[in-house]
C-alpha positions in Angstrom: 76.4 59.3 -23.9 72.4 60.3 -24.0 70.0 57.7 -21.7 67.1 56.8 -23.8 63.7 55.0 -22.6 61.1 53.7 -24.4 57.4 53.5 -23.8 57.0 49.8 -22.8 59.5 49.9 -20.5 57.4 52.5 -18.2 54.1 50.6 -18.7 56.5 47.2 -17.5 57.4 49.4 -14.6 54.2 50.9 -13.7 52.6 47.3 -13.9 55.3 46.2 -10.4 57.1 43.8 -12.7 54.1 41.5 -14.2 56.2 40.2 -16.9 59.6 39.3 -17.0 62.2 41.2 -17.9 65.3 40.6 -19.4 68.5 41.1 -17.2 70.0 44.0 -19.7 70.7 47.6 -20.0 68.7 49.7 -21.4 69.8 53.7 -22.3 67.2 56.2 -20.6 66.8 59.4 -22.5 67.5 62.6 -20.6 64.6 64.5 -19.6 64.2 68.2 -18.2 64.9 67.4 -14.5 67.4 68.3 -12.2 69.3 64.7 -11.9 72.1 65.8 -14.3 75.0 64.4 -13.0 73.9 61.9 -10.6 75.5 58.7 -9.8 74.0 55.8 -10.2 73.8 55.3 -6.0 72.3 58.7 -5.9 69.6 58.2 -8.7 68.9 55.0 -7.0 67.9 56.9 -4.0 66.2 59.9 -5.5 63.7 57.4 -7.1 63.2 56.2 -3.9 62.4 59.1 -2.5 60.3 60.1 -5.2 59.0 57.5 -7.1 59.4 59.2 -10.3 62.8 58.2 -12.5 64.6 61.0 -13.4 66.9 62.0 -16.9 69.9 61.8 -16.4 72.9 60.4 -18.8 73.6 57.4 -16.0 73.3 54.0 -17.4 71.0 51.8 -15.0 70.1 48.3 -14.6 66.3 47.9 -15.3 66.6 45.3 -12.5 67.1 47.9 -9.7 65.6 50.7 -11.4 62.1 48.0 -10.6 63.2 46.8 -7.1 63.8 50.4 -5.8 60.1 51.1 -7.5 58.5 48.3 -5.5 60.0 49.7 -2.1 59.0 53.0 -2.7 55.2 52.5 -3.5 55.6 49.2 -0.2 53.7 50.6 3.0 56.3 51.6 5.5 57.1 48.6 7.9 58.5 49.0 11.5 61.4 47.2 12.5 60.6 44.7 14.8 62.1 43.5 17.9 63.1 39.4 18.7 60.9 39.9 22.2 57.9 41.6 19.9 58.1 38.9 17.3 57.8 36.2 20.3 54.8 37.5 21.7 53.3 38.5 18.7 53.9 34.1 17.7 52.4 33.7 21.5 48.8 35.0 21.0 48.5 33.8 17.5 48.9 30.5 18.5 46.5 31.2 21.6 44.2 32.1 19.4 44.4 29.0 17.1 44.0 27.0 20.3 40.9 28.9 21.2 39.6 28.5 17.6 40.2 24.8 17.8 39.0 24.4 21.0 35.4 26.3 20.3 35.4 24.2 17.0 35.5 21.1 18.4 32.7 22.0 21.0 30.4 22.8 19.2 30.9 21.2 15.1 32.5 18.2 15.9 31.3 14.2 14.7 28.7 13.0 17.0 28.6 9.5 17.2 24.7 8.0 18.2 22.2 5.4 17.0 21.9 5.6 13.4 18.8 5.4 11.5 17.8 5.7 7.6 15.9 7.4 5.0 15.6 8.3 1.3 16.7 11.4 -0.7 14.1 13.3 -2.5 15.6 11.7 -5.3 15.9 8.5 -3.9 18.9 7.8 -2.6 20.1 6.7 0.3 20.2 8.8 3.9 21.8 8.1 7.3 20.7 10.2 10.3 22.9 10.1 13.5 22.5 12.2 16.0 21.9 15.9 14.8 23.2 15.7 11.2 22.1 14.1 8.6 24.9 12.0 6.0 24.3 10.7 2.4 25.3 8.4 0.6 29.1 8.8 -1.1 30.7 5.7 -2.0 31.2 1.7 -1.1 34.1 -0.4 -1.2 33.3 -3.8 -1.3 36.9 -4.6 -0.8 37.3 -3.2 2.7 33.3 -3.9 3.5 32.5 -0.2 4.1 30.2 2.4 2.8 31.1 6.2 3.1 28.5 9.0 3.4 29.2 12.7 3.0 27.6 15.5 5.2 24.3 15.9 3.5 25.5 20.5 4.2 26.6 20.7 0.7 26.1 24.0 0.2 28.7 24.3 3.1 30.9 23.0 1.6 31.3 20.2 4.4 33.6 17.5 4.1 33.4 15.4 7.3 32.5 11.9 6.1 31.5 9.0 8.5 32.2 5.2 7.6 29.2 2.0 8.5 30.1 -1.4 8.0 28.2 -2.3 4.5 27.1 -5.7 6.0 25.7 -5.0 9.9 25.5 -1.1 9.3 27.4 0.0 12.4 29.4 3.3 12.5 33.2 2.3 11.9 34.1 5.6 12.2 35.2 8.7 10.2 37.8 10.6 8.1 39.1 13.1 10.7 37.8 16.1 9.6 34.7 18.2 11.6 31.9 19.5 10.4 32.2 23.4 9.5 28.7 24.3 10.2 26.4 23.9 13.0 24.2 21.6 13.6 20.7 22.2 11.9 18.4 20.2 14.9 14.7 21.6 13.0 16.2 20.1 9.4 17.2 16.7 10.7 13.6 16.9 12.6 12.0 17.8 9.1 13.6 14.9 7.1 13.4 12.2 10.1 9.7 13.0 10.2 9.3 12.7 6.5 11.2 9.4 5.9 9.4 7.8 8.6 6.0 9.1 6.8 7.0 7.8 3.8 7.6 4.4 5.2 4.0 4.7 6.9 2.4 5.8 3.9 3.8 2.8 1.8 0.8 1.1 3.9 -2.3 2.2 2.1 -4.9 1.1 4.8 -2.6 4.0 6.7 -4.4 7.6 6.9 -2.2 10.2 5.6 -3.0 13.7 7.1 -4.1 11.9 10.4 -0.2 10.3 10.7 1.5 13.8 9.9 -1.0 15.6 12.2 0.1 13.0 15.1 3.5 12.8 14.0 3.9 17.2 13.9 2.4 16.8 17.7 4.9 14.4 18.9 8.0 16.3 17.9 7.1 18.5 20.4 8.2 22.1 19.0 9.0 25.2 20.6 7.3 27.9 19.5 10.0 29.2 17.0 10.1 25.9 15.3 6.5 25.8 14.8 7.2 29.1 13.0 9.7 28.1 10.2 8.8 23.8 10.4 6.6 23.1 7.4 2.9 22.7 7.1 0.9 19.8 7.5 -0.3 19.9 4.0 2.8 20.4 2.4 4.1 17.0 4.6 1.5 15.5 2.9 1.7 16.2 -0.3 5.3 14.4 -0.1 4.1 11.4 1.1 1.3 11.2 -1.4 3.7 11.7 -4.3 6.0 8.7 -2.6 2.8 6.6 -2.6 2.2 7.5 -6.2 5.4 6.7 -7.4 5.1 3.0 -6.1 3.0 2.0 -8.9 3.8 2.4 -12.5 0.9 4.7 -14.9 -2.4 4.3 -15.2 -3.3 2.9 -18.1 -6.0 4.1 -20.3 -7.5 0.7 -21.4 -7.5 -3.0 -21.2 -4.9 -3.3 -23.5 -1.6 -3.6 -20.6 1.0 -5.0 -20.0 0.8 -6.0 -16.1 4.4 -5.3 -14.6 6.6 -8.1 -13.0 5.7 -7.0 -9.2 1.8 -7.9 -9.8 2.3 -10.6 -12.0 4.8 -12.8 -9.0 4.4 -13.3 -5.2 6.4 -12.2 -2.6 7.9 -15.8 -2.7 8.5 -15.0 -7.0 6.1 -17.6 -7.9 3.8 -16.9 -10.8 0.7 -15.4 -9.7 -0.9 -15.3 -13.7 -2.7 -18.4 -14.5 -4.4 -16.9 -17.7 -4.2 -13.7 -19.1 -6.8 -13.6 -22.4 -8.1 -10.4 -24.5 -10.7 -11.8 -26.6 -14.1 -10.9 -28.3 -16.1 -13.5 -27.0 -15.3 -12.0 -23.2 -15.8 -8.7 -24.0 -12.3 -7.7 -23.3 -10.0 -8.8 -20.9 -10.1 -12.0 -18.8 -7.4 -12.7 -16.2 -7.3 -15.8 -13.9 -4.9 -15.9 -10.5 -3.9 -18.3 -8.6 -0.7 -19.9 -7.3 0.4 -24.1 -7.8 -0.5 -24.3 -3.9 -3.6 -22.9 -4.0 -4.8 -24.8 -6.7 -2.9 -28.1 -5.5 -5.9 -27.5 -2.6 -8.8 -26.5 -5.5 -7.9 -30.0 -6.7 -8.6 -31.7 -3.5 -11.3 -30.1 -2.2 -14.7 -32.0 -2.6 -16.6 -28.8 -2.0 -16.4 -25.5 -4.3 -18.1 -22.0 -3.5 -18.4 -19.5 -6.5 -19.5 -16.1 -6.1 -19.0 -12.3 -7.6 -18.4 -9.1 -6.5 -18.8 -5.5 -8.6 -18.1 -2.5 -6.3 -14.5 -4.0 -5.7 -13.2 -4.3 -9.4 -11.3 -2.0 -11.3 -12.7 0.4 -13.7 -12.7 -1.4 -17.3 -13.9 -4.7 -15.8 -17.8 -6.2 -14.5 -17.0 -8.6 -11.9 -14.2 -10.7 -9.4 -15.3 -14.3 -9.3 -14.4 -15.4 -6.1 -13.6 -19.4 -6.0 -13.4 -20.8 -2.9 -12.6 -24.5 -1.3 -12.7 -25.9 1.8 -9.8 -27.4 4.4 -10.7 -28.7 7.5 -14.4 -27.5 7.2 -13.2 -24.1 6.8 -13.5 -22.3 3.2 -11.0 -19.9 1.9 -10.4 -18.7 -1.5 -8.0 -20.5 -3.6 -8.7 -18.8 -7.3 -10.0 -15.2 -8.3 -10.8 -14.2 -11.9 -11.3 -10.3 -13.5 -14.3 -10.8 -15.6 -15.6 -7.8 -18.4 -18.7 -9.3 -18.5 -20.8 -12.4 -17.2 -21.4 -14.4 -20.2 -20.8 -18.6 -20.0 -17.8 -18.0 -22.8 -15.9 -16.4 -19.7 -16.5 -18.9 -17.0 -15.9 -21.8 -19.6 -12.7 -20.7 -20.1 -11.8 -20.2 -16.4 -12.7 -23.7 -15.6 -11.1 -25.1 -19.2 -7.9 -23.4 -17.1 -8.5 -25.4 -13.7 -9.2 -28.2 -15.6 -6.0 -28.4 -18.0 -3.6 -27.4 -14.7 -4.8 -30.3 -12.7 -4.7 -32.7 -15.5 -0.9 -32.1 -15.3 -0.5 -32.9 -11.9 -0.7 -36.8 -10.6 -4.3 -36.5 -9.1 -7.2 -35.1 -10.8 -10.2 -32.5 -9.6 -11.7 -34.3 -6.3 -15.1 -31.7 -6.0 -18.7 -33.8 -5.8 -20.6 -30.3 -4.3 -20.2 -26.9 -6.1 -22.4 -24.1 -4.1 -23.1 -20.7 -6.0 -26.4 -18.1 -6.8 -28.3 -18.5 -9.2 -27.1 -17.4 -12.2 -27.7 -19.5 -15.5 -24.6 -19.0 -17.3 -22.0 -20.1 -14.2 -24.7 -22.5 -13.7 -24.7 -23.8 -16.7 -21.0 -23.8 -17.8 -20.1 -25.8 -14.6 -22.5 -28.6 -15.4 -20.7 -29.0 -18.6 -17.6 -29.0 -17.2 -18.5 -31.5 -14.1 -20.3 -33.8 -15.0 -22.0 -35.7 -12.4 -21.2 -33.0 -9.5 -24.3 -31.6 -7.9 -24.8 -28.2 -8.2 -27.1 -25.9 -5.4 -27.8 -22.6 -5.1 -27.6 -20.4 -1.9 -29.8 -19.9 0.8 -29.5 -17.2 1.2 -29.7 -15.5 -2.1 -32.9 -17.9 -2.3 -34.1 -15.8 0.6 -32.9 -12.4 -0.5 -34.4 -12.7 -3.8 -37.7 -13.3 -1.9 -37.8 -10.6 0.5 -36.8 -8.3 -3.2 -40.0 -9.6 -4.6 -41.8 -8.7 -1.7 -40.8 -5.4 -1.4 -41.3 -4.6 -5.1 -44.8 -5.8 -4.7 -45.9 -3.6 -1.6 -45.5 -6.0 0.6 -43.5 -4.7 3.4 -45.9 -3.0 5.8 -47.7 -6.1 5.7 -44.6 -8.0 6.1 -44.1 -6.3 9.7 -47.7 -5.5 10.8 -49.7 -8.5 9.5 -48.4 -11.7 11.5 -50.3 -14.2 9.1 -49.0 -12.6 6.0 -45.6 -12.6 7.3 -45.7 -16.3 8.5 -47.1 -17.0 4.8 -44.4 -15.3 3.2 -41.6 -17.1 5.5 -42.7 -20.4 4.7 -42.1 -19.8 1.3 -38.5 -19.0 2.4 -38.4 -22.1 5.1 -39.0 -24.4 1.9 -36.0 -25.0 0.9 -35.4 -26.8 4.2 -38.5 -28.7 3.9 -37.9 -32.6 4.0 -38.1 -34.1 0.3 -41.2 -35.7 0.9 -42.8 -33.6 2.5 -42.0 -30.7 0.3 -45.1 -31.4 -2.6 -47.8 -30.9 0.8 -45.8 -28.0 2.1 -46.2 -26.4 -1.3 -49.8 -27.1 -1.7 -51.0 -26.2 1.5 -49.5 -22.3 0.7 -50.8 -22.3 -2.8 -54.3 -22.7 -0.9 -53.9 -20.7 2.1 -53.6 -17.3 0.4 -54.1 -15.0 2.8 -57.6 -13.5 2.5 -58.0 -10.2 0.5 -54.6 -9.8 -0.2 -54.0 -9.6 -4.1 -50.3 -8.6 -3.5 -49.8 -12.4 -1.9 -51.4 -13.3 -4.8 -48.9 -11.4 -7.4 -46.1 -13.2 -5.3 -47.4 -17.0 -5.4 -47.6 -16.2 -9.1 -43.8 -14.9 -9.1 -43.0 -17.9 -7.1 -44.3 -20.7 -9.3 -43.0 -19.1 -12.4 -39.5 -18.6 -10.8 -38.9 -20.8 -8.4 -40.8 -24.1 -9.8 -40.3 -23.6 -13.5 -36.6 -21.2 -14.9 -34.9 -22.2 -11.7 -36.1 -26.5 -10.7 -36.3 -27.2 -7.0 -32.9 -29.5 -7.4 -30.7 -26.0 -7.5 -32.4 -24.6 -4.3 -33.6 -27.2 -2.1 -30.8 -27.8 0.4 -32.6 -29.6 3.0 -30.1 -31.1 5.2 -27.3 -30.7 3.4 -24.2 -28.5 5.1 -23.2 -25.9 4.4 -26.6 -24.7 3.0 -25.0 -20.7 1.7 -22.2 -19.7 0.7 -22.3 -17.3 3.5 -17.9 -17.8 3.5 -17.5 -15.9 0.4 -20.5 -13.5 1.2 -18.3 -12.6 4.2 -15.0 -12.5 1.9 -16.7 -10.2 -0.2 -17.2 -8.1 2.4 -13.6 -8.1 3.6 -12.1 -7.4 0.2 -14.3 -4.6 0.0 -13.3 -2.9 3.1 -9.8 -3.1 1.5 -9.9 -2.7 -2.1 -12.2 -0.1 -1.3 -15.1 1.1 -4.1 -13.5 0.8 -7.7 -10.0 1.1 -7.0 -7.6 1.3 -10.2 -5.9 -1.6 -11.8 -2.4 -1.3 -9.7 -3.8 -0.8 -6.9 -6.0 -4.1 -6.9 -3.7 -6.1 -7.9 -1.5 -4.7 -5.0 -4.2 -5.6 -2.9 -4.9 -9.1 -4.1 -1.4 -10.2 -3.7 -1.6 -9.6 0.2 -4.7 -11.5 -0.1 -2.8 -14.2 -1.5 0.1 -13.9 0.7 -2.2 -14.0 3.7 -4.0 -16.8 2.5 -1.2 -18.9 1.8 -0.4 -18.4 5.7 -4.0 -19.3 6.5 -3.8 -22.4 4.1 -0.4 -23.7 5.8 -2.2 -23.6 9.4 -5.2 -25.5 8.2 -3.5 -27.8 6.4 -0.6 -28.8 9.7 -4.2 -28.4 11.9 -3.0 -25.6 14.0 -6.1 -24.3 13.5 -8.6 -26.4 15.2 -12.7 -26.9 14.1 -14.0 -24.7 16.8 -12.1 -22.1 16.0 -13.0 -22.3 11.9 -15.4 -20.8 10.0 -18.0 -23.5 10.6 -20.3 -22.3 13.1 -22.4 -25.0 15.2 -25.2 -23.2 14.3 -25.3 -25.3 11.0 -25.8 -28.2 13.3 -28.4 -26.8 15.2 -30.5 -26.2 12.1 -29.9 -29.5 11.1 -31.3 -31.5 14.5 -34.1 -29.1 14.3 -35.3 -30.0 10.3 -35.2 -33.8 11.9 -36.6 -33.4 14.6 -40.0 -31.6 12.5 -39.6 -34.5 9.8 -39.9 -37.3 12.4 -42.8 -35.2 14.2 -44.5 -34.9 11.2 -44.1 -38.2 10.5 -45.1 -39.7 14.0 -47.9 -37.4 13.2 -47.6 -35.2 16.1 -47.2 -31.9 13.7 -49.6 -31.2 10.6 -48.4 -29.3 7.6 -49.5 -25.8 9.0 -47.9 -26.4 12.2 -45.0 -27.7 10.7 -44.5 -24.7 8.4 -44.9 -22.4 11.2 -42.2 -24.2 13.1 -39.3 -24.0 10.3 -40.1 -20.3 10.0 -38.6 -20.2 12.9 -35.8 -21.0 11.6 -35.4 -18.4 8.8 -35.7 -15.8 11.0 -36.4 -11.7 10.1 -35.7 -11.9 6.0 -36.0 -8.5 6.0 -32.9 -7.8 8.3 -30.8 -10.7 6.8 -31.1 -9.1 3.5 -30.9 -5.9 4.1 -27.6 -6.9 6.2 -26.2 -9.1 4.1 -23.1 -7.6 3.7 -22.5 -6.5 7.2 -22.2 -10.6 8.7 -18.8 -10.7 9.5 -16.2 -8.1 11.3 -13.3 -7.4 9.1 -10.2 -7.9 11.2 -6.7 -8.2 9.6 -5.7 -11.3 11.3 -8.7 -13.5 9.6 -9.1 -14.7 6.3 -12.3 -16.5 6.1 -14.3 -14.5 9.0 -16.5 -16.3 10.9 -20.5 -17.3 10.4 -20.9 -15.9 13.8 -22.3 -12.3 13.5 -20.9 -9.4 15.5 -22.3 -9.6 18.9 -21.7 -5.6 19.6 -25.3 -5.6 16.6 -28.7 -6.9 17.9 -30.2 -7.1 14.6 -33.2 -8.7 15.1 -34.5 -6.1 17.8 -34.4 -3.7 15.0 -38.6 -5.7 14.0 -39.9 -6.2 17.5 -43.3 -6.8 15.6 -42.0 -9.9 13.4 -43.0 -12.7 15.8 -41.0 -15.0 18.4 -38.5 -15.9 16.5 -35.5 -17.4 18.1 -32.5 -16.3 15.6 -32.4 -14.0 12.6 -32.2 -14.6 9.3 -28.6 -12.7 9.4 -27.8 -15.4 11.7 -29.2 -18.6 10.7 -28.4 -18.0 6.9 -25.0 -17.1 7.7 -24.1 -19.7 10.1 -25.5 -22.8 7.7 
């Protein structure tokens, strides 16, 4: 009977058997070949042979027909021999050793200190030797953290184990790494992370650490080639810096984030935090309990303010200060936007109601400040009774203003009577009480001659000095401490670190180390590991106060008249021109200190900046500081 074939079947055939076929017969048509005839045995090897299927009128299993197909178009395999098959099994499995052996040389787990980093994103980063591991997964069940092979793009998949508790290796998953090592990558990142971490220290100088830190990786010259520049290392650690505070804010109007609003110890460090009219913006008042369980004790309060160290927006950090063991050290600070009585009234209403809570009440008798009328003016209402002085020093420095203003200072350093003239008018202050009417009368008629200048300035002194500002808030006589030369010297310190007008974060970062250093410093005083020689009272207060005596009695006993007696406490005031112009250079700025010390650096002679202002024993930057 007539073989017929149909078109699929071919295109099944010529496609080696990609879909299934049925197990049946199927009747191939005859074609014009030369197969008539053929068995099925013989057809089976002509296609074989040929690798075309032939007419014929045989009946054929599909099956075959596409098994004899595949062998045909198969590339013709060689018979091989038991011994060949053998050897052949040999060298592949020399080979595999080899492999193995060269892997594990060179890409295998190498176990070594481990130390850690952050992700660009982040996360978490273990270096151990030359490779570099992140972080995959924890189980807190079994106590161990997993981190993958940072070589993701390798498709790595050797995983190390720590202990999640103590952090030591435990060990690994078994597999090697399928990459070499990368020694200038891990060098890269180490050097980065530990940049980071330095430049979370803002006192730290960027480019100067990854200058120092490029130099002591030692590179070859190939590495120096392909590591990455210094300024792009920086960059990096200035955006990690950034990205430790929150956004600046564009106003007053904030809301100040948990991490400057707490301690390290997460204790409130907030005490009032006002936006009103009346302050001309935003008044906030710090402190901690401890701090002001101290204010409360003290019998003897400094105020003062600084400008260059306050954040943009605000006009002034009033600095309050109290003393422990004859040592001050700032207890409260308050961000001012202006200098009006409104805002200090409140900030004292604030003391005031937080120690009313506690079992004993505010102990101060003394409050020492400069001479402004509105702090003046809003503490006398709010302590009644205590006695209220300005400073010495800003006495003198408000002087020596004067004098320059008026033209005075080429006479100041060439003239020796006018300059005597013009320091007893700073030595008053020290004056005896009794004495003082004489000592003020004898310079209002000892003008020296032909100077209308010294004139100009007795007239400045009588209006300021004797009638806005009464003798009660500058005469100190005897009284210690005479300045308030321990916040001068703060002032001095927090602007070394705040730096000029730094933004809001970045004071209030600052002004919580403050705190957390002073809260050290108030722990020693208070257990007295800190002993009175090595506080911030000087013994040069002392010495100024046996000398006023001694003139007093003198003068008394008759032994000194007025002009002589003048002359000798100018002595004691020193060059007013250096201690002014000085006045915030007095103390060195050292981390380890708080309160600096009244004594001045030793490393600056001052006073032999003048040689022509007279035999004076001490300078004004020292004797105004130390009293």
């Amino acid at each position: 009977m007539p073989i017929e074939i149909d078109n699929k079947l071919n295109k099944d055939v010529d496609d080696n058997g990609r879909k299934e076929m049925r197990k049946k017969k199927k009747v191939i048509p005859a074609a014009n070949v030369l197969t008539s005839g053929l068995t099925q045995s013989e057809l089976l090897s002509n296609v074989k042979d040929t690798g075309v299927i032939p007419s014929s009128t045989i009946t054929v299993d599909v099956v075959d027909i596409t098994s004899t197909l595949k062998e045909a178009r198969s590339p013709t395999t060689t018979t091989t021999t038991a011994d060949d098959k053998e050897e052949h099994d040999d060298n592949k499995k020399q080979k595999k050793d080899d492999d193995d052996k060269h892997f594990k040389e060179i890409y295998s787990i190498a176990v070594g200190p481990i130390t850690w980093g952050k992700t660009k994103l982040g996360g978490d980063m273990l270096f151990m030797e030359e490779s570099i591991y992140v972080f995959q997964s924890k189980s807190d069940k079994l106590n161990k953290t997993l981190w993958r092979c940072q070589r993701r793009d390798k498709k790595c998949r050797a995983v190390v184990y720590t202990d999640s508790t103590t952090a030591n290796y435990l060990g690994n998953n078994g597999v090697d790494h399928n990459h070499p090592t990368d020694l200038l990558s891990v060098k890269k990142h180490r050097l980065v992370n530990d940049l980071k971490r330095k430049g979370e220290d803002l006192t730290v100088n960027i480019p100067a650490a990854v200058d120092q830190g490029i130099a002591n990786l030692g590179l070859n010259d190939e590495d120096m080639v392909n590591f990455p520049r210094p300024k792009t290392m920086a960059r990096a650690v200035y955006r990690h810096r950034a990205n430790m505070f929150p956004p600046l804010p564009k106003g007053q109007t904030f809301e100040i984030p948990k991490q400057f609003s707490q301690t390290k110890r997460n204790e409130s460090f907030v005490l009032y935090d006002g936006y009103k009219k009346k302050y001309d913006g935003r008044l906030l008042l710090f402190s901690t309990n401890e701090l002001l369980q101290q204010l409360c004790q003290t019998e003897l309060i400094l105020v003062d303010g600084t400008f260059a160290s306050v954040p943009t927006g605000f006009e002034q950090l009033v600095v309050i200060m109290g003393t422990i063991n004859d040592e001050g050290v700032p207890l409260a600070w308050a961000l001012t936007s202006n200098r009006k009585q409104p805002a200090y009234d409140k900030i004292w209403s604030e003391i005031i109601s937080w120690s009313l809570k506690k079992p004993s009440p505010m102990k101060v008798k003394r409050f020492i400040l400069d001479f402004e009328t509105a702090q003046r003016n809003s503490i006398e209402q709010h302590f009644v009774g205590a006695e209220v002085t300005g400073c010495w020093f800003h006495f003198c420095k408000a002087l020596y203003k004067n004098i320059g203003q008026l033209g005075l200072i080429t006479s100041y350093k060439d003239n020796a009577a006018i300059r005597t003239w013009l320091r007893s008018f700073m030595s008053l202050p020290l004056v005896d009480n009794d004495i003082f009417p004489y000592a003020v009368e004898y310079l209002q008629r000892h003008i020296p001659t032909g100077s209308d200048q010294c004139r100009e300035f007795l007239r400045y002194f009588e209006s300021q000095w004797l009638v806005s500002v009464p003798r009660q808030y500058w005469h100190v006589g005897n009284l210690i401490p005479r300045s308030n030369n321990w916040i001068e010297g703060y002032n001095n310190r927090i602007g070394i670190r705040f730096g000029n007008h730094p933004n809001i974060w970045l004071f209030l970062y600052h002004l919580l180390i403050e705190e957390q250093i002073i809260e050290q410093r108030v722990q020693q005083l208070v257990v007295g590991k800190i002993q009175r020689s090595d506080s911030a009272h000087a013994p040069q207060n002392d010495t100024i106060s046996h000398s006023i005596t001694n003139l007093n009695r003198k003068y008394i006993n008759g032994k000194l008249d007025i002009e002589k007696y003048l002359k000798a406490c100018t002595f004691l005031v020193g060059n007013a021109d250096v201690g002014s112009a000085n006045a915030n250079k007095m103390v060195s700025s050292t981390a380890t200190t708080v309160c600096p010390t009244t004594t001045p650096p030793k490393k600056k002679k001052l006073a032999t900046k003048i040689s022509t202002a007279g035999p004076t024993t001490k300078t004004l930057f020292q004797l105004i500081f130390s009293c």
